[in-house]
C-alpha positions as CSV (number, residue, x, y, z in Angstrom):
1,X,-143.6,-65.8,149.7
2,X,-141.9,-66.8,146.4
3,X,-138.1,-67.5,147.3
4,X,-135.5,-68.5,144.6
5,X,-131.5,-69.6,144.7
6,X,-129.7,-67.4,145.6
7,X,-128.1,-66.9,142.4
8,X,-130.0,-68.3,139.8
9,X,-129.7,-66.4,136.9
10,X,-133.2,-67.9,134.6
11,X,-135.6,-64.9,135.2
12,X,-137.6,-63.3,132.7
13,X,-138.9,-60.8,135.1
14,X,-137.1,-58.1,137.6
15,X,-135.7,-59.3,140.6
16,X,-134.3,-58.4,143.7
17,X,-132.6,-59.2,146.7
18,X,-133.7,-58.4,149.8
19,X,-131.8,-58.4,153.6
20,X,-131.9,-56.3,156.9
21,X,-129.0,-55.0,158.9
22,X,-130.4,-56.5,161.5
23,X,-130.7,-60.3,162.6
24,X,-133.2,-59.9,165.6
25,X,-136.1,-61.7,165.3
26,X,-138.5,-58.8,166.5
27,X,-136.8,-56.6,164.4
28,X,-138.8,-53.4,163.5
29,X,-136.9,-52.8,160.6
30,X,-137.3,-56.9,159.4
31,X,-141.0,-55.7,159.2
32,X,-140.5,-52.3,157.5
33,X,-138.3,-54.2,154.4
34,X,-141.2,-57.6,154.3
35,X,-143.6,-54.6,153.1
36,X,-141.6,-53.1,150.9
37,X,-140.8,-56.6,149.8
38,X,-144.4,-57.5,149.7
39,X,-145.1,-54.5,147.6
40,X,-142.4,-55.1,144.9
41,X,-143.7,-58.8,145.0
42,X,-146.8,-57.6,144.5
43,X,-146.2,-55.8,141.1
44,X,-144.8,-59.1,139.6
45,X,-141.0,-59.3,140.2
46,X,-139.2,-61.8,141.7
47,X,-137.5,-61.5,145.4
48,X,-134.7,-63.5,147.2
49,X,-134.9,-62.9,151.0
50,X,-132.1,-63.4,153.1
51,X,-131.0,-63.1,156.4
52,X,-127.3,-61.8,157.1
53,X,-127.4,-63.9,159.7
54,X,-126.7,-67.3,157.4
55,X,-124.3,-65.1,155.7
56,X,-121.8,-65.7,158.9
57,X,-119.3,-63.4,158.2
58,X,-116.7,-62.8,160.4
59,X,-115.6,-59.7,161.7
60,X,-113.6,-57.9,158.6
61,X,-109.6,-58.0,159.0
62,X,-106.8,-57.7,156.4
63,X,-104.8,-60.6,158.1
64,X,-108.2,-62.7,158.4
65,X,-108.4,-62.8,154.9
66,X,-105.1,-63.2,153.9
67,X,-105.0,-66.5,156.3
68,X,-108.2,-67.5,155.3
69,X,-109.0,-66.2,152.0
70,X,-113.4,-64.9,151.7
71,X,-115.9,-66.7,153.6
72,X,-117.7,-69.0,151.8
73,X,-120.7,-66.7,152.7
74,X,-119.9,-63.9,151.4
75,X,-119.1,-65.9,148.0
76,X,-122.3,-66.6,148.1
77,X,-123.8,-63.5,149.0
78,X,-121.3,-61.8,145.9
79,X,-122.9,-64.3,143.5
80,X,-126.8,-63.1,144.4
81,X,-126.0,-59.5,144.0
82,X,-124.5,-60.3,140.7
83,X,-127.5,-63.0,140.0
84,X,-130.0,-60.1,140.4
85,X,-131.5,-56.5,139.1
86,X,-131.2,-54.9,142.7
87,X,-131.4,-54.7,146.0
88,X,-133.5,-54.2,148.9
89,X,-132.1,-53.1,152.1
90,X,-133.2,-52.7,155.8
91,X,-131.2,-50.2,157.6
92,X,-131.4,-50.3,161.1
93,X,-130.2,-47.4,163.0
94,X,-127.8,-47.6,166.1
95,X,-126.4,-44.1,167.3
96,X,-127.5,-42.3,164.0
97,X,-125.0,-44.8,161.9
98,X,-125.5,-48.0,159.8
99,X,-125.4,-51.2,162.0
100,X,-122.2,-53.0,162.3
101,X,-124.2,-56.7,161.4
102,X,-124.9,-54.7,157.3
103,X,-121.6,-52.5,157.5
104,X,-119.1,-55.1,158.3
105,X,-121.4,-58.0,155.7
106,X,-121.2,-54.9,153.1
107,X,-117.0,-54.3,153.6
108,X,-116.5,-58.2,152.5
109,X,-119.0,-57.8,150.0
110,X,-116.7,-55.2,148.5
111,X,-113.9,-57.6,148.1
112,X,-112.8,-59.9,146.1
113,X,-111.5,-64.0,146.6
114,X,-108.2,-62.6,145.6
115,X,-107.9,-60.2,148.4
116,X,-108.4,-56.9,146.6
117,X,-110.9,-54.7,146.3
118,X,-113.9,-55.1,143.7
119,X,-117.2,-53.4,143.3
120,X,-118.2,-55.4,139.9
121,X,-121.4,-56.8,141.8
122,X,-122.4,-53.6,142.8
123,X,-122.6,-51.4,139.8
124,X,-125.3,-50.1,138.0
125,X,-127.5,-52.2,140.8
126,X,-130.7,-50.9,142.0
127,X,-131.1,-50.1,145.5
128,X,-133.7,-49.3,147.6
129,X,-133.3,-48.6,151.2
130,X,-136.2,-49.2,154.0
131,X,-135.8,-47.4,157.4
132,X,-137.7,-47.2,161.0
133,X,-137.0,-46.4,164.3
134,X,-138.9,-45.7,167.6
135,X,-138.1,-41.2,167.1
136,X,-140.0,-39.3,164.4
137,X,-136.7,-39.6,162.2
138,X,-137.4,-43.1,161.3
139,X,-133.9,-43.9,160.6
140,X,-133.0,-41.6,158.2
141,X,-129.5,-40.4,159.7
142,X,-128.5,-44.4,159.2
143,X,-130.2,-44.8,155.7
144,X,-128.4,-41.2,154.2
145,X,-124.9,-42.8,155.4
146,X,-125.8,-46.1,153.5
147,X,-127.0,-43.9,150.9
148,X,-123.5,-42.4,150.5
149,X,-121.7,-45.9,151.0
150,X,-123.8,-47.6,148.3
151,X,-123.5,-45.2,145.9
152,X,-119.8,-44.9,146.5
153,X,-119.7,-48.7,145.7
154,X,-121.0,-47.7,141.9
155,X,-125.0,-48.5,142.6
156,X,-127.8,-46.7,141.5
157,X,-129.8,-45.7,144.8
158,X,-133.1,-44.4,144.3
159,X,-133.5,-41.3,146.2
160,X,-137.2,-42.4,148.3
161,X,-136.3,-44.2,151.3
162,X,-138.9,-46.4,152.5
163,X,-139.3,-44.8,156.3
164,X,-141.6,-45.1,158.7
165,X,-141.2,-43.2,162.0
166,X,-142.5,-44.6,165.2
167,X,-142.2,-48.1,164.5
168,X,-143.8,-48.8,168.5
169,X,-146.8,-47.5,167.4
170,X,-146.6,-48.3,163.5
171,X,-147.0,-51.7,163.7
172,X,-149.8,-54.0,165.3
173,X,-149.6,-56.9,167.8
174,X,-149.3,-59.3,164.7
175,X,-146.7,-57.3,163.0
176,X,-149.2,-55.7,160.5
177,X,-148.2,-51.9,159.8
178,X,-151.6,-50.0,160.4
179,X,-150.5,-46.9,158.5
180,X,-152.3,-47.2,155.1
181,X,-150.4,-43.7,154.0
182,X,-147.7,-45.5,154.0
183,X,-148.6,-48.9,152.5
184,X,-149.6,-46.6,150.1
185,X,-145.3,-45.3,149.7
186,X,-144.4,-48.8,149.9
187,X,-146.5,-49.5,146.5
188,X,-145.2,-46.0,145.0
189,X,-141.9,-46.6,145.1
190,X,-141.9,-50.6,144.3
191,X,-143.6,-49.4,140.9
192,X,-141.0,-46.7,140.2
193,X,-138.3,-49.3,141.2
194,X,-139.6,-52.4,139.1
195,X,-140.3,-50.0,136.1
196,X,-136.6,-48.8,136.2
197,X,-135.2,-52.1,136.4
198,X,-137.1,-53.0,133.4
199,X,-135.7,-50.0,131.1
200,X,-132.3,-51.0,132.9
201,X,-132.9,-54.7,131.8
């Protein structure tokens, strides 16, 4: 797994960033974003991964950040989105909505260290959205919502979701998905999203 700083800007090649809205270790949807992560690897481009978990933020309030100005996480985090070509998001699915862990991380991310708000690190970003859940869905209700949110924050969200429905049965003991159809999506859609970022570079 090739891992760079978070924000350093000498590449010659795409890359992306890549993080889950979820922090659980045996995360299902951890595992759906390493293979779409594997796959855009795979073509050449360079990938950050990153856990929201190290980001730390706090829970997102007006008078916290007025009294406390942004968390030095999200600074960071702000920098990497600007640092690279696009991102690559896991979107768990709680109650047919985005989780709060990627919702509330997102919400800082969309503000700036003087308080206000300021998309500049997400436009004209790629985006990519991975999805799974236990139901035949696969997390789409969750990954249309962040659909909406990301574009709304000026990115440019390619329309295939990576989704795989019935992640209990998708995946083996090991953490392997078993489904060759769709490894076979994952490497689809990490060609259509490194060749885009290219003509975008």
């Amino acid at each position: 797994m090739q891992v760079c700083s978070w924000f350093d800007r000498r590449r010659t090649v795409p890359s992306f960033l890549c993080f889950c809205g979820s922090a659980r270790a045996a995360s299902f949807n951890q595992l759906t974003l390493d293979v779409l992560t594997d796959a855009v690897q795979a073509t050449g481009a360079e990938v950050t991964r990153i856990s929201l978990r190290d980001v730390g933020a706090p829970l997102y309030d007006g008078d916290l950040e007025a009294e406390q100005g942004q968390p030095d996480g999200i600074k960071r985090l702000r920098r990497a989105i600007e640092a690279h070509n696009g991102l690559l998001i896991g979107c768990p699915e709680y109650n047919g909505y985005i989780t709060p862990l990627l919702l509330n991380t997102l919400n800082w991310a969309t503000r700036s260290e003087s308080a206000t708000p300021d998309l500049a690190p997400f436009r004209n970003k790629l985006v990519v959205i991975s999805s799974t859940s236990p139901g035949s869905l696969g997390g789409m209700r969750a990954s249309r919502e962040l659909h909406n949110f990301m574009t709304g924050t000026g990115a440019l969200v390619l329309p295939q979701v990576f989704s795989i429905p019935r992640a209990l049965d998708a995946f083996d003991d090991d953490g392997n998905l078993t489904d060759d159809r769709a490894l076979g999506q994952a490497e689809v859609i990490a060609a259509r999203l490194v060749d885009m970022a290219s003509r975008l570079a």
